[in-house]
N, C-alpha and C positions, 0 to 999 in steps of 0.2 A: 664517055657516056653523055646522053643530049640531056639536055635541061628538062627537058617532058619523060624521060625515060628515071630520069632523078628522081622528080615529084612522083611519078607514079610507085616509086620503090618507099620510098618516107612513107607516101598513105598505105599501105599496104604493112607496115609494121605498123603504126599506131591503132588500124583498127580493133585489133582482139583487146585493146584495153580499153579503147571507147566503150565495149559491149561489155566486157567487165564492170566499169561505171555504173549502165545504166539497170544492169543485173542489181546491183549492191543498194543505190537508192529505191527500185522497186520494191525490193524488199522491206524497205523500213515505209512502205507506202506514200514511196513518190517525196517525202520532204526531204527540204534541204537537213543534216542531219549538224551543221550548226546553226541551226533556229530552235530556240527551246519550245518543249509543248508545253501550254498551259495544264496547269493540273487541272482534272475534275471537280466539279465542287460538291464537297461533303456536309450534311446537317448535321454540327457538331454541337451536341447535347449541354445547357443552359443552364439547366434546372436538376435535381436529383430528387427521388423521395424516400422521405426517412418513417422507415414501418417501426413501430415499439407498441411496448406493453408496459403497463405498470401495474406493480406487485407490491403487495407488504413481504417488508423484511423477512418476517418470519410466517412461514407456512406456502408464501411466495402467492395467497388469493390476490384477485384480481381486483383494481378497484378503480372504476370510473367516476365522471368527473372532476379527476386531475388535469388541471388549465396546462399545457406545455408550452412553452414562449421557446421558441428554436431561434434565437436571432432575432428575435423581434414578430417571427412567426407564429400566430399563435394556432394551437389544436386543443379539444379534449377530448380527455377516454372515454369511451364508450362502457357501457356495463361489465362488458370483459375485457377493462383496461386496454383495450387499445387505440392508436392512434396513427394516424399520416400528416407530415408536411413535408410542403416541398420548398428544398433550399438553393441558392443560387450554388454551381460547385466552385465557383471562386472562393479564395479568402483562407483563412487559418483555420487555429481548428475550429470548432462549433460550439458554441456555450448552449445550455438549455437547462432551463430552471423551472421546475415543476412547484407547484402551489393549491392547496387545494384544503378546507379550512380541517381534515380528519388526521392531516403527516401534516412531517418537519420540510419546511420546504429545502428543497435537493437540487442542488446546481453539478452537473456532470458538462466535461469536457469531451469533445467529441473530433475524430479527425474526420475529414471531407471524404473521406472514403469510406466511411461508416454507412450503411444501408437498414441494417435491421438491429434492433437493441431492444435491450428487458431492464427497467428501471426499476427498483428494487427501493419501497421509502420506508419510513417511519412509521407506523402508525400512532399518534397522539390518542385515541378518542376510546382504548379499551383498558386503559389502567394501568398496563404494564411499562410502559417507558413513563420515563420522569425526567423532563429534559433540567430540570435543577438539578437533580443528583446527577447527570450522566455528567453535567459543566462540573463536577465537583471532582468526580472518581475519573475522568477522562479529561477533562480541560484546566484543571487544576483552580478552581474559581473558590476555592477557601483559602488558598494560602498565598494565592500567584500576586506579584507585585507586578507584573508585567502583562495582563491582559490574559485572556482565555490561551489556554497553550493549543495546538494543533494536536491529533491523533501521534501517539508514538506507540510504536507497537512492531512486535518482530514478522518477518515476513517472511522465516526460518524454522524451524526445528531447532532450538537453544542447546548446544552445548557447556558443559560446566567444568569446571579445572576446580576441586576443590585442593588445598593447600593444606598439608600435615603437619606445618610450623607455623608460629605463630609471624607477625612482624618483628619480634625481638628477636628469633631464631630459634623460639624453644618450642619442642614438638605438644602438639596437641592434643589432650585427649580423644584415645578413639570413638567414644561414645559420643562427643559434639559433631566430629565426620561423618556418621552413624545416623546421626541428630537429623545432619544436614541431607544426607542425600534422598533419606525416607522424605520428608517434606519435600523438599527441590519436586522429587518423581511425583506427588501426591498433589503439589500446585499447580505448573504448568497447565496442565491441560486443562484445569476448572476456568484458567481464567485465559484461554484461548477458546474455550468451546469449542475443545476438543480438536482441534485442528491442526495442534501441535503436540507431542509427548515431548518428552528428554532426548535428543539425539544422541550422546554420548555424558558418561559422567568418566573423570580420570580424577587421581589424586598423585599427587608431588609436593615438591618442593620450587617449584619454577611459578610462570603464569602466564596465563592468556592475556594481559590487558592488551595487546595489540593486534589481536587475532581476530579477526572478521570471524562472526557467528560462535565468539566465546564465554560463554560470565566466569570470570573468576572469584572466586569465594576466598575472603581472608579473612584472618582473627586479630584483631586487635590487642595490641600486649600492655599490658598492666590493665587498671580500675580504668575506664571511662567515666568521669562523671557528666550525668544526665544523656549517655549514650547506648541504646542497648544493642544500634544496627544501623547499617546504612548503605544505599545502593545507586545508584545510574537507575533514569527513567527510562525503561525501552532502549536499551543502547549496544544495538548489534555489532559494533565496533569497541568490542575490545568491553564490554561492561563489568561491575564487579559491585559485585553483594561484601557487607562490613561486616562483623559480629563482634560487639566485646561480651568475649566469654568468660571474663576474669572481674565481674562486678560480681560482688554479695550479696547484695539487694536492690529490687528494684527490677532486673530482667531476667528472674530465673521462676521455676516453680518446678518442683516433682523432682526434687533432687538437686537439678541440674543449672547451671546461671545463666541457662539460654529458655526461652519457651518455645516448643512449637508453633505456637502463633506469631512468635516471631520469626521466624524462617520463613513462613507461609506469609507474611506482611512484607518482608523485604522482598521476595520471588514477586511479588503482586506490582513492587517498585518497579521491577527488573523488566517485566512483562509491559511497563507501559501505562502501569496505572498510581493514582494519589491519591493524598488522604480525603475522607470523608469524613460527615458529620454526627453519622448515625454510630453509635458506641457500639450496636451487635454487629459491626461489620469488621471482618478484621482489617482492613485498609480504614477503621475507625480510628479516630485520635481517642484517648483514654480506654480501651479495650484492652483489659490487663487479664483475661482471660489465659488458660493455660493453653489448651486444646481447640482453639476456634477455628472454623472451618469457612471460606470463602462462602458469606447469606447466598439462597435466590439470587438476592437485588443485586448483589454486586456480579454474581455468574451471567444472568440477564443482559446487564449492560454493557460488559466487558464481550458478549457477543456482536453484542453490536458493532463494537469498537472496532474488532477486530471482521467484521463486514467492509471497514472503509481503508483506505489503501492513505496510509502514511505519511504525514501534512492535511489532512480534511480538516475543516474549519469549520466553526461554529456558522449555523445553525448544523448544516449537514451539507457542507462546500467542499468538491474532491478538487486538488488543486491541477492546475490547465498542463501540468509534464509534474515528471518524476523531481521531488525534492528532499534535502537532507536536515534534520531538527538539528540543532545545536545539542549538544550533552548538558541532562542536568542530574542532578545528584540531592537526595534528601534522606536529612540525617532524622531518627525516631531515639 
C-alpha cells in the first residue's frame, strides 16, 4: 500500500465521527459544552408585606388606632383594625408589639414566613379586665416571692387517677371519691372557658404522677394540721391534687371533712390558677364557704388566660418558641 493510498484510508474512517461531533455540539447550540453558562438573572424579593387585623379578646370587634412597631416598623389600624408593613425577609423571627392607650400592650412572635395575622388584645377601657387581679389569680403577685409567674395552664383535656387508698394504705371513703369527681367534672371547664371537660376520670390504687396529661388525686393519712389540700399549678406532667380528709375541724362542712369548695379550689390550682384577694372567690384566701362556685371575675379572667399560650408574660408578652414552667405546688 502507497503512503497516499494510506492517508486516504485513515481520512475516510475518521470522518462519520467528525460529523457525529459537530451534530452533538449543534445541538446544545454551538457551545463548547465545557464552558459553563452563566445563570440568568433573577429579582429576588427584599422586602415582604405583613397584612393583620386587630381585635379584642372577646367578641373579636375591631379596633383601630393600635401603633404596630414590626421591627422597628411602625403602622396603625385603620377603623377596622387593620394594618400593612413591610419587613425586610432576612433575620429571625419577628417581634411586634402593639400599643395603644384602650389594651394591654401585646408583644407577639412572628416567623418570616408569616404573611397575614389577626391579633387579638386586651381591652383595658370597658370594666371587664382588671389587670391587678388577673397579676394575682394568673401571675401569682399576692403570694409570689419570686416576681410575676408566666401563664401555666394546660393545653389538653386533663385526665384524673383518683386513688381509693389513702397514703397510709387504708381505703377511703366512697363518698369523698364521689366528692371528688362530682366537683373535678363541675370545675374544669369554668375555668378553661369551656375549652376543656374531663377527658378521662379512673380510680385505683396506682397513680399517674409520671404520666404526661394526668392529675392524680390523693388523700392524705391521719389529721393534717393547718392542711386542708394541696396541688401542682398547671402541671401537665404528671400533676396531683392533695386532700386531708381525716381533719375534724377546720376543712369540712355538711357532714363531711372535705368541702366542696375545696375540691373546686385545688382543681382551680391544678388548672393553672392562685390565690386571690377577694374572700367571694373561691381561689380566695379566707373563703370558708361550703358550696362556692368559680365568681364571674375569676371565669372572666381565667379566659383569658387560657387565650395566651403557656409562658406569656406580664403585661401580655407570648414568648419567642415553645417553653416549659418549672413545677410549683401550693399548700391551702
Amino acid at each position: 500500500m502507497t503512503g497516499e493510498h494510506a492517508a486516504r484510508k485513515i481520512r475516510t474512517h475518521l470522518w462519520p465521527l467528525a460529523v457525529g461531533i459537530v451534530a452533538w455540539t449543534a445541538g446544545c447550540g454551538g457551545s463548547d459544552p465545557s464552558t459553563p453558562t452563566a445563570p440568568s438573572a433573577t429579582n429576588t424579593p427584599t422586602t415582604v408585606t405583613l397584612s393583620g387585623q386587630v381585635v379584642s379578646l372577646n367578641g373579636e370587634a375591631p379596633i383601630g388606632g393600635v401603633a404596630v412597631d414590626a421591627d422597628g416598623v411602625m403602622a396603625t389600624s385603620d377603623p377596622q383594625g387593620l394594618f400593612n408593613v413591610t419587613l425586610p425577609v432576612v433575620g429571625p423571627a419577628g417581634r411586634v408589639t402593639l400599643t395603644a392607650p384602650q389594651i394591654l400592650t401585646r408583644t407577639v412572635f412572628l416567623t418570616r414566613s408569616t404573611r397575614t395575622v389577626k391579633f387579638d388584645v386586651i381591652r383595658t377601657d370597658d370594666g371587664a379586665f382588671d389587670a391587678g387581679y388577673f397579676r394575682e389569680f394568673v401571675r401569682n403577685e399576692l403570694e409570689s416571692t419570686a416576681g410575676l409567674q408566666p401563664v401555666r395552664r394546660w393545653t389538653r383535656a386533663p385526665s384524673f387517677y383518683i386513688k381509693t387508698i389513702d397514703e397510709a394504705g387504708a381505703v377511703v371513703d366512697p363518698q369523698y371519691l364521689s366528692l371528688a369527681e362530682s366537683d373535678i367534672r363541675l370545675s374544669v371547664p369554668l375555668y378553661t372557658a369551656g375549652r376543656f371537660d374531663v377527658a378521662a376520670i379512673e380510680y385505683g390504687v396506682d397513680t399517674r404522677e409520671t404520666t404526661t396529661g394526668w392529675i392524680t388525686v390523693k388523700w392524705l393519712a391521719g389529721p393534717q394540721e393547718g392542711i386542708c389540700g394541696r396541688a401542682h399549678i398547671g402541671r401537665e406532667l404528671g400533676g396531683t391534687i392533695e386532700f386531708s380528709y381525716q381533719n375534724r375541724t377546720g376543712c369540712g362542712c355538711d357532714g363531711l371533712n372535705i368541702r366542696h369548695k375545696t375540691v373546686r379550689h385545688e382543681v382551680g390550682h391544678a388548672m393553672g390558677f392562685w390565690h386571690t384577694s377577694r374572700i367571694d372567690d373561691v381561689m380566695g384566701n379566707g373563703n370558708f364557704s361550703c358550696f362556692a362556685m368559680p365568681s364571674s371575675r375569676e371565669r372572666f379572667h381565667a379566659s383569658i388566660a387560657y387565650s395566651r399560650p403557656v409562658g406569656n408574660t406580664d403585661p401580655d408578652i407570648d414568648p419567642s418558641s415553645t417553653i416549659r414552667v418549672g413545677a410549683a405546688i401550693v399548700t391551702d
